[in-house]
Each structure stands twice: as structure tokens, then as C-alpha cells.
N, C-alpha and C positions, 0 to 999 in steps of 0.2 A: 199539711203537717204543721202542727203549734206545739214547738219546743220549749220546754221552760227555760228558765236562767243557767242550769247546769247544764242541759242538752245544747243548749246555742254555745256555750263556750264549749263544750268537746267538739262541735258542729266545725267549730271558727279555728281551734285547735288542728284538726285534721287537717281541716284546707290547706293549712300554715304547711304542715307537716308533708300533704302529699307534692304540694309545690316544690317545696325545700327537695326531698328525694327527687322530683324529676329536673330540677334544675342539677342538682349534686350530678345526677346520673349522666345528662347531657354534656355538662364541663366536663367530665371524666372522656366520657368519649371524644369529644372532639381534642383535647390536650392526648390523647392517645394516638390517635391518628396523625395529630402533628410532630409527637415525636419519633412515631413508625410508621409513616403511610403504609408499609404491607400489613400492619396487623389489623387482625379479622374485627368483625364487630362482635361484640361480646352481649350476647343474646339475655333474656329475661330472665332465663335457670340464672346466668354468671351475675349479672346486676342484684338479683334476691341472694346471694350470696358474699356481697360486696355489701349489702344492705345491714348484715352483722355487724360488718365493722362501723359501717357508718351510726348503727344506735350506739358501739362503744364508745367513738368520739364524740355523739353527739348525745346524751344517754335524753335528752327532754324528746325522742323520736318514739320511747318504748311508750310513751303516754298514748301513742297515738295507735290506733287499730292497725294490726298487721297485715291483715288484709289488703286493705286500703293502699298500703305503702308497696305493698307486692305488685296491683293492680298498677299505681303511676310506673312500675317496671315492664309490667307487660303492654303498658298501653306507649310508651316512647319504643320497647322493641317493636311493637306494631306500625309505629310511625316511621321508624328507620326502613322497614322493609318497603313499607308505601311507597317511600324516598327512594330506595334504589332501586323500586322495578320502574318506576317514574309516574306514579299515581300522586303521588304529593311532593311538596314543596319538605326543604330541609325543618327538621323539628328546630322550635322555635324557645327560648326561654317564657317559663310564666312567668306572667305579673299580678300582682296583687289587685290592678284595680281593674282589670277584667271579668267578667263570670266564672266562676270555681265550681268545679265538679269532680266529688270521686266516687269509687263501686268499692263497696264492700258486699264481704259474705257472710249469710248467718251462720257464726262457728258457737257454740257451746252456750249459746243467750247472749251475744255479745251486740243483740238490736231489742 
């Protein structure tokens, strides 16, 4: 894949974006759990639902493919279930200067 100069900044843009949502997502959870330890985890459906408000508060998120941003919710619910059957370790915050990756889907031309 040889992106042009517009394609590597949406490229670099997303990354930015699907980071930010799974970090937002993470804090959320964990500040939740510390102020109820009984309350449930709040699965992928609830996080892409919470994800509204968060493009309202943050509106530079709508630049980014929805997809993608729904993807970093189901791939942290995926992580959290890992976590509590005991397949994996507690999900972790990103960082910028590690390898980035995210999955989108072909919705209406939008690759």
C-alpha cells in the first residue's frame, strides 16, 4: 500500500482517533468500577452509544471513519471478556509510540 499525502494524513488521523476512543473508553471503565464496584461492564452495543456523545464533546472524532471508532469498542469489549474468563491480562492504555492498528469496513465507498 503507497498512500499519497492525503491518504497518510487520514491514515495518521484515524490512528489518533481510534487510540483516543479506546483510551476514553478504558478510563470510563475503570473510574466506573471504582465508583460502584457492583456495576456491570458496559459491553460494545453501550460504549458505540456513549461514542455519540463523545464525537459531541469532541466533534474533531466525526473526521474520523465510524467504523473504525466502533471497531476500537468491540475490540476493548473483546479484551475485557478475555480478562475476566482469564485468557488475558487487564487491557492496557495506548501509546502513540508503539505499532497502530485498526479495522474498518467497506460502508458506501468509504475505502
Amino acid at each position: 500500500m503507497y498512500p499519497n499525502s492525503a491518504q497518510r494524513n487520514q491514515l495518521w488521523q484515524t490512528f489518533g482517533c481510534v487510540r483516543f476512543v479506546w483510551n476514553q473508553m478504558l478510563n470510563m471503565q475503570i473510574e466506573r468500577r471504582k465508583n460502584n464496584p457492583e456495576a456491570k461492564f458496559v459491553n460494545a452495543f453501550g460504549m458505540n452509544n456513549l461514542l455519540k456523545q463523545l464525537k459531541v464533546e469532541y466533534p474533531w472524532l466525526k473526521q474520523a471513519e465510524s467504523t473504525a471508532l466502533q471497531s476500537a469498542n468491540r475490540n476493548l469489549a473483546d479484551a475485557f471478556q478475555r480478562f475476566f474468563k482469564g485468557q488475558n491480562k487487564f487491557p492496557r492504555f495506548k501509546s502513540r509510540k508503539y505499532s497502530q492498528s485498526y479495522n474498518s469496513k467497506y460502508v458506501n465507498g468509504n475505502i
